[in-house]
GULO-621855 format. One record per residue (C-alpha): residue in three letters; x, y, z. Coordinates in pm, whole numbers, always signed. Example, Ala and Ser with C-alpha at 12.3 -4.5 7.8 and 13.67 -1.06 7.14 Angstrom:
[ALA [+1230 -450 +780]];
[SER [+1367 -106 +714]];
This chain:
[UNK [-1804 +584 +1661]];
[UNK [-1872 +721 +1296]];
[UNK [-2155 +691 +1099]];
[UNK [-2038 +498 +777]];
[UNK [-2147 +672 +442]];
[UNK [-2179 +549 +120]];
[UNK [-1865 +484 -59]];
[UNK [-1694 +799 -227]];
[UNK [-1692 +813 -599]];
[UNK [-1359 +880 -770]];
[UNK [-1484 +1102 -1077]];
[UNK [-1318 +1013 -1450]];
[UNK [-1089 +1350 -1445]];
[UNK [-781 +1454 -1467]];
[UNK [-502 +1425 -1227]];
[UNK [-507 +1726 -1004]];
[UNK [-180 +1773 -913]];
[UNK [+30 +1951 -1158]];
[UNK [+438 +1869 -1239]];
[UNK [+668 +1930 -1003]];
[UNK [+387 +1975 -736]];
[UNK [+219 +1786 -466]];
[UNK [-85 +1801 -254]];
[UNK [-107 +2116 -39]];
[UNK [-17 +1914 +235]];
[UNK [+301 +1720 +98]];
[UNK [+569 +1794 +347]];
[UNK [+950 +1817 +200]];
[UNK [+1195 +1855 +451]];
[UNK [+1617 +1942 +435]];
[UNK [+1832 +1664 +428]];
[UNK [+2111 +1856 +527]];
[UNK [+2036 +1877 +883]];
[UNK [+1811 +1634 +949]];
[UNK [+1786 +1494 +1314]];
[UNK [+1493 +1430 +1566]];
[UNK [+1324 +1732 +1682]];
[UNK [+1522 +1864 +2001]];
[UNK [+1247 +1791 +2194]];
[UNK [+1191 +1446 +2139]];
[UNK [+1538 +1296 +2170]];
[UNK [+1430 +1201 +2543]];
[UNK [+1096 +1061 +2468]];
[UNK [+1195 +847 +2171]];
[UNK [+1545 +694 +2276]];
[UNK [+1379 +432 +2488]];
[UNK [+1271 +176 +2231]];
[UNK [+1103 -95 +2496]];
[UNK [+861 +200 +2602]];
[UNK [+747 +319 +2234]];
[UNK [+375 +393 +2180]];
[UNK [+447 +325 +1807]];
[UNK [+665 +128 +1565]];
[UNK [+687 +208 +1238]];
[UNK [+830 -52 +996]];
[UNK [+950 +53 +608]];
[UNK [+1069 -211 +406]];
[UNK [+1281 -146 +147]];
[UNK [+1470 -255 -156]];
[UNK [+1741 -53 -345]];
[UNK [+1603 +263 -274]];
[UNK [+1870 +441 -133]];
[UNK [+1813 +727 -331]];
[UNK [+1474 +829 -236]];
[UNK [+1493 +637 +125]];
[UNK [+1671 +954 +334]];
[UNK [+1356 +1153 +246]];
[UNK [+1111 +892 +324]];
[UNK [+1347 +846 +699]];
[UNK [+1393 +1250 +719]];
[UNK [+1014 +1304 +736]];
[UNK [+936 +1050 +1016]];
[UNK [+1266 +1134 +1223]];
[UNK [+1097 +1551 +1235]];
[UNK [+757 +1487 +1369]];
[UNK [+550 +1729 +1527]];
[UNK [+455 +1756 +1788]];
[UNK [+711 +1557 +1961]];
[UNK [+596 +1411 +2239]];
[UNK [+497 +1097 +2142]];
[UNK [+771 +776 +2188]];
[UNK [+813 +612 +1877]];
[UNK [+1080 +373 +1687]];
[UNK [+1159 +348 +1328]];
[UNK [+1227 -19 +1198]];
[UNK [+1391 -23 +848]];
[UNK [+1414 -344 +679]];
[UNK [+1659 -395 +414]];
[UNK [+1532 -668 +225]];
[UNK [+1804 -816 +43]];
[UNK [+1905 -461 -119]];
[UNK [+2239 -452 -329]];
[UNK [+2290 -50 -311]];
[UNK [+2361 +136 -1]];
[UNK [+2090 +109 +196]];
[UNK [+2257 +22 +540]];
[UNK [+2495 +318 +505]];
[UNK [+2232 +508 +453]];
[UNK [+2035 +399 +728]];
[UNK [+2368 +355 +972]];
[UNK [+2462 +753 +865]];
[UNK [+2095 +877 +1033]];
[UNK [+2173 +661 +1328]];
[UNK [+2529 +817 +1384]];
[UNK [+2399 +1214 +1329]];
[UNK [+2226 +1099 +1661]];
[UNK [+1843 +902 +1600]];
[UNK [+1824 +638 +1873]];
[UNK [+1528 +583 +1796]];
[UNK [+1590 +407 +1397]];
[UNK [+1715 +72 +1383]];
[UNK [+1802 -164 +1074]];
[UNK [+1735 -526 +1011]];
[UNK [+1849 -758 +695]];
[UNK [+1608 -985 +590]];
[UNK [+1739 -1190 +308]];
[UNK [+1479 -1347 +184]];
[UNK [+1323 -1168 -82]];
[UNK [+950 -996 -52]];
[UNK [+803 -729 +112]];
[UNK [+604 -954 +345]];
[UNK [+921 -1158 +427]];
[UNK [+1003 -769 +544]];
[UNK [+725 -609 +682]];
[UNK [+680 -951 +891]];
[UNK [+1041 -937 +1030]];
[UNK [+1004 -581 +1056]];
[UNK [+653 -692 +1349]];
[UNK [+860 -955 +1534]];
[UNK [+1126 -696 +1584]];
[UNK [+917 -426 +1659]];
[UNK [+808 -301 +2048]];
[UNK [+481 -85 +2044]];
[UNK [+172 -200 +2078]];
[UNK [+26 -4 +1751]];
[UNK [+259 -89 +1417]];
[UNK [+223 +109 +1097]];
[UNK [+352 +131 +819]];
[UNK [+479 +322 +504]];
[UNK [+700 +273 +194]];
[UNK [+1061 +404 +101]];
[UNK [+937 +648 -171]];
[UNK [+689 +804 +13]];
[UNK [+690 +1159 +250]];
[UNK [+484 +1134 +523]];
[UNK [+313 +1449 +670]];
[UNK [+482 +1637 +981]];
[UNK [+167 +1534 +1183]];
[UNK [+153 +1165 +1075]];
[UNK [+236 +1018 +1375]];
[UNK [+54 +1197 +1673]];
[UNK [-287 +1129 +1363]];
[UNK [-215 +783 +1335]];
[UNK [-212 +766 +1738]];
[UNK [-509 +986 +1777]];
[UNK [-717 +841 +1542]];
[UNK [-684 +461 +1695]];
[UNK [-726 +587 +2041]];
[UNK [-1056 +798 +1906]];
[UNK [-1191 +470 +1760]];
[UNK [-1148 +161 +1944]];
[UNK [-1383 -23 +1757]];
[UNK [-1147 -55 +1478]];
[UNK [-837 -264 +1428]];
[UNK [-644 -54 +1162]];
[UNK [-604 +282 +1011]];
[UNK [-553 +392 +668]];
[UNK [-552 +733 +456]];
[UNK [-488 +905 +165]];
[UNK [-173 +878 -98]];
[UNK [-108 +1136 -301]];
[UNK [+152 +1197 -589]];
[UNK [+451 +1413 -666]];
[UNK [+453 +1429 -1016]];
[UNK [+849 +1524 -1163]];
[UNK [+720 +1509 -1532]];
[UNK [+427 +1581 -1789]];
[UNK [+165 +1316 -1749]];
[UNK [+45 +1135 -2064]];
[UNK [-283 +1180 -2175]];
[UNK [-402 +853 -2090]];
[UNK [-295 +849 -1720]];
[UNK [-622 +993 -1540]];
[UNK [-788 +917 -1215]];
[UNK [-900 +535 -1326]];
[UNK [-488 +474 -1364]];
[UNK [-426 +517 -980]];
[UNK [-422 +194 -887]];
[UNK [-85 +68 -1035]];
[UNK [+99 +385 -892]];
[UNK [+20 +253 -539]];
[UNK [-215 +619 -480]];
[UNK [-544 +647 -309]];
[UNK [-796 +930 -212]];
[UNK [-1167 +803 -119]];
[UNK [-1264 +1195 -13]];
[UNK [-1317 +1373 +263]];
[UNK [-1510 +1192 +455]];
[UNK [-1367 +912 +680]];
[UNK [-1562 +522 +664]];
[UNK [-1522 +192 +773]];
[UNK [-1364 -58 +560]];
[UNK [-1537 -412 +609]];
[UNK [-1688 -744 +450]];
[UNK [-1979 -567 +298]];
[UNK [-1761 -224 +212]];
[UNK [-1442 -391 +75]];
[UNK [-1231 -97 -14]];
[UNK [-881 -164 +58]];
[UNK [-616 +59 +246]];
[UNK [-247 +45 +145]];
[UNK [+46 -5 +356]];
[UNK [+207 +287 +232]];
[UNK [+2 +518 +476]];
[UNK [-157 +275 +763]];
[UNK [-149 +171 +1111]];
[UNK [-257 -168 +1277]];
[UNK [-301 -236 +1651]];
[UNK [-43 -546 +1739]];
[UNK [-304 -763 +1856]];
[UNK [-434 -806 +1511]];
[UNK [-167 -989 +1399]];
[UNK [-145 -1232 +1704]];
[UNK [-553 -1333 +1558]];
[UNK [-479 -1357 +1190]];
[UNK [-120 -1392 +1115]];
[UNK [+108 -1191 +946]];
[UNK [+166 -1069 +563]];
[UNK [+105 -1355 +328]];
[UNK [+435 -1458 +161]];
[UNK [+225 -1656 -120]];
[UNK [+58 -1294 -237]];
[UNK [+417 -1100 -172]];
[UNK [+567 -812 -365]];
[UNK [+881 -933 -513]];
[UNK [+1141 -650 -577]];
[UNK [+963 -421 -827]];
[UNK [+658 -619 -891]];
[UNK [+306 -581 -839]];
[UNK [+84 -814 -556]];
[UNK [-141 -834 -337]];
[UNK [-18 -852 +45]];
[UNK [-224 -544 +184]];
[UNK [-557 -699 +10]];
[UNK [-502 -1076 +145]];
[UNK [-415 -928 +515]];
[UNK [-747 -703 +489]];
[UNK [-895 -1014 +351]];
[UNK [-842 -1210 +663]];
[UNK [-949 -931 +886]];
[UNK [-1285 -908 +767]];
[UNK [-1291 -1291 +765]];
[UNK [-1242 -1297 +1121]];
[UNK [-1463 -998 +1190]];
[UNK [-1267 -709 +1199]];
[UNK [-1275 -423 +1047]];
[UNK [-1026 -26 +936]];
[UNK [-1163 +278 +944]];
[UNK [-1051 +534 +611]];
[UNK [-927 +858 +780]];
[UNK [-890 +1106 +506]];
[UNK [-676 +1357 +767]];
[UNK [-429 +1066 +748]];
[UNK [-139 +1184 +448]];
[UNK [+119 +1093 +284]];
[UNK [+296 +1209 -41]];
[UNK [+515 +942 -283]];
[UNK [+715 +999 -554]];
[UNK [+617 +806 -903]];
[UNK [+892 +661 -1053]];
[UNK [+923 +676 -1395]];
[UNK [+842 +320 -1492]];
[UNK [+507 +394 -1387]];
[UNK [+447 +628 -1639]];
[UNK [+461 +338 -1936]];
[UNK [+186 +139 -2029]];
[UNK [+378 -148 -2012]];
[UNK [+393 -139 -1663]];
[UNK [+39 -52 -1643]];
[UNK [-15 -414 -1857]];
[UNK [+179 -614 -1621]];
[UNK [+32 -469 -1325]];
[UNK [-310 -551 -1425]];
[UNK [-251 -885 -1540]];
[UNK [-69 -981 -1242]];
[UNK [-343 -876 -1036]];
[UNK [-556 -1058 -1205]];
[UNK [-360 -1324 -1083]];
[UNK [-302 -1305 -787]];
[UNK [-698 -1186 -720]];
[UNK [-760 -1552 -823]];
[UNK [-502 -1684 -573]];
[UNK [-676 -1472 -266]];
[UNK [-1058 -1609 -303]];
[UNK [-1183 -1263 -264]];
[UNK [-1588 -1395 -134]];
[UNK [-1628 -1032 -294]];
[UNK [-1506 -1140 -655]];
[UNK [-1646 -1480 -599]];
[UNK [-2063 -1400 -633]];
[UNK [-2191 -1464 -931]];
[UNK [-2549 -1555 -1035]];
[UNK [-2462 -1756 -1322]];
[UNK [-2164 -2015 -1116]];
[UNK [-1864 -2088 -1186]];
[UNK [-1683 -2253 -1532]];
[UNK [-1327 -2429 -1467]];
[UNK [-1259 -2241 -1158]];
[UNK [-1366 -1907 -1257]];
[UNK [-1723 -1683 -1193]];
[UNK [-1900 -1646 -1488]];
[UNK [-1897 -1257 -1452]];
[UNK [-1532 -1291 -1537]];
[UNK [-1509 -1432 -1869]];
[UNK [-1822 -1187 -1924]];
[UNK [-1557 -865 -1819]];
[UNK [-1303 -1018 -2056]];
[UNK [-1520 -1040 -2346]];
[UNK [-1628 -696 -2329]];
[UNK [-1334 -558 -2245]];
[UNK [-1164 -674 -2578]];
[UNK [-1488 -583 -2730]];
[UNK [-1486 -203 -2614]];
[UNK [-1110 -172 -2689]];
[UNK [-1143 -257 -3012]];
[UNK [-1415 -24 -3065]];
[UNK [-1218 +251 -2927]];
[UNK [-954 +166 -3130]];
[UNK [-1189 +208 -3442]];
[UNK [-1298 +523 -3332]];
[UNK [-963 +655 -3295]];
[UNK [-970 +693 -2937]];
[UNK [-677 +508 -2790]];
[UNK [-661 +610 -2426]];
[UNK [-1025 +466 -2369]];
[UNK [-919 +211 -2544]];
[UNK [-640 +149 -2347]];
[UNK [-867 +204 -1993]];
[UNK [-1067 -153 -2152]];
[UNK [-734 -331 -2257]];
[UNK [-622 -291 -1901]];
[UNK [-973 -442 -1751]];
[UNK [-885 -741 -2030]];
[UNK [-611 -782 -1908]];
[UNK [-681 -816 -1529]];
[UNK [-955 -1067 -1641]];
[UNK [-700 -1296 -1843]];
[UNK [-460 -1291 -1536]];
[UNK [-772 -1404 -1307]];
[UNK [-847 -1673 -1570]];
[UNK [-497 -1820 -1612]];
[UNK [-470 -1878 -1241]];
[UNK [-764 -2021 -1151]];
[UNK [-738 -2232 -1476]];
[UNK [-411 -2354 -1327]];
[UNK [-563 -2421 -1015]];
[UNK [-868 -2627 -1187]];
[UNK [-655 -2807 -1422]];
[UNK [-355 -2932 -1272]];
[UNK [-499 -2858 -884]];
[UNK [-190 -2690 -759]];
[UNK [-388 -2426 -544]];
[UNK [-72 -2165 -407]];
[UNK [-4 -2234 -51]];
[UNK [-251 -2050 +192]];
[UNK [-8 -2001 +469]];
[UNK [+81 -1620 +621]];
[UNK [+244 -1728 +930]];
[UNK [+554 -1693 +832]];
């Protein structure tokens, strides 16, 4: 077992990762060739005898998906059995030919599902009941994972029974000049993460969440607390809270993930991340759907609670508008900017636990589905 440290710190700086670049260890690989690794065709073609299943669920992505399936189908080293579960959730492009063209240049082990109902849980769920191996991980259609992802994934849950999932870092490919506003404290809505170099334990009293792009749960956990909550679901394009809620329920029933910073993946921003429109949206909607979860974390508050909602709160909303107007006085619009985006997750909170207080239409708790 590891000795938990304190929580990193992400510094205020800027993005380190210049245009057109990735982290040393982003991994692009030819598309023109791409099949299993010669050496692994044996090991992998027997789906009922996989060690690992790893379920991507996408929508209308079929322009960056081949990457994201190139880079898992040419793992190194080979030996380990493993199947590839791509669920199309309701996409409109050409995502099954896509998928169905790997298949025929000869991957037995990558299948496809259609789930019609639209979410990513609704996917990633059908994407477990399908699935064979007794570990189940997951990543997203716009990401790269590292050659090495696999056999990590495998080593580190075998190294560290004491903990029911595994989650690491997310780093960008930039393809164009960053804005001067989008530093470090601006990760969040482009679905990246990097806690340091030194692996921890994610629990009830060190909530830090892992994201499904780059992370691996052992099957049993979802037999003790369910599956991805539909009610907290990404819909198409937009922003929610599925990975929190699951983590949520973990630590509820006293588990707990372990942050392995050897664990990488690379994705690709797209460009509607880049606007601070997006960034707006994303904020508020967490806000939102924060309320909807009951996070015990966001829930303390020495002062209670007014109409549904901890004091602390309204208290980040006030100053929030407060310091982005005063950085808008000073002329300094990207802080400014930082505090509109705090507002803004703090009026999204409000709203739906005002909803909740006032017409008592809680959103439905189930994640069974």
């Amino acid at each position: 077992m590891i000795e938990v440290p304190n929580a990193s710190v992400i510094s205020n700086t800027d993005l380190p990762y210049c245009l057109g670049q990735a982290h040393p260890s982003a991994h692009r690989v030819d598309l023109a060739d791409v099949k299993p690794h010669p050496a692994a065709r044996e090991a992998i073609g027997v789906r009922d005898d996989s060690e690992i299943s790893v379920v991507i669920s996408t929508y209308n992505r079929a322009d960056v998906l081949p990457h994201a399936l190139a880079s898992l189908l040419q793992q190194e080293p080979p030996g380990l059995r493993y199947e590839i579960v791509v669920v199309d959730n309701n996409s409109t492009d050409s995502t099954r030919a896509v998928v169905e063209s790997f298949i025929a240049r000869g991957c037995p082990n990558l299948r496809y599902l259609f789930e019609p109902r639209q979410g990513v849980a609704y996917g990633r769920n059908t994407g477990i009941l399908a699935s064979q191996a007794p570990i189940i991980a997951f990543t997203d259609d716009d990401v790269t994972v590292a050659p090495d992802w696999i056999v990590t994934l495998k080593r580190t849950l075998d190294e560290h029974p004491e903990t029911d999932c595994v989650g690491g870092r997310v780093l960008p490919r930039w393809h164009r000049a960053l804005p001067s506003w989008l530093t470090r404290e601006h990760w969040a809505p482009l679905a990246l993460l990097d806690y340091g170099d030194t692996p921890f334990y994610v629990t009830a009293s060190k909530r830090l969440c892992l994201l499904t792009a780059n992370a691996a749960f052992r099957r049993a956990v979802f037999s003790r607390i369910g599956l991805f909550a539909p009610h907290v679901q990404a819909v198409k394009r937009e922003v929610a809270t599925e990975d929190h809620e699951l983590l949520l329920r973990l630590w509820r029933s006293g588990g707990q993930g372990l942050y392995a910073p050897t664990l990488i993946v690379i994705s690709d921003i797209a460009g509607e991340r880049f606007t601070k429109g997006y960034h707006r949206r994303w904020h508020q909607r967490h806000g939102h759907f924060s309320a909807i979860m009951h996070d015990e974390g966001l829930e303390g508050t020495h002062f209670g609670h007014l109409f549904g909602v901890p004091a602390w709160i309204y208290r980040e909303a006030v100053e929030g508008g407060v310091r982005c107007l005063g950085c808008l006085l000073r002329g300094n619009r990207d802080r400014a900017f930082l505090h509109e985006t705090r507002l803004r997750f703090s009026l999204g909170f409000v709203g739906a636990r005002w909803r909740e207080f006032f017409f008592r239409a809680p959103a439905a708790t189930s994640s069974r589905s």
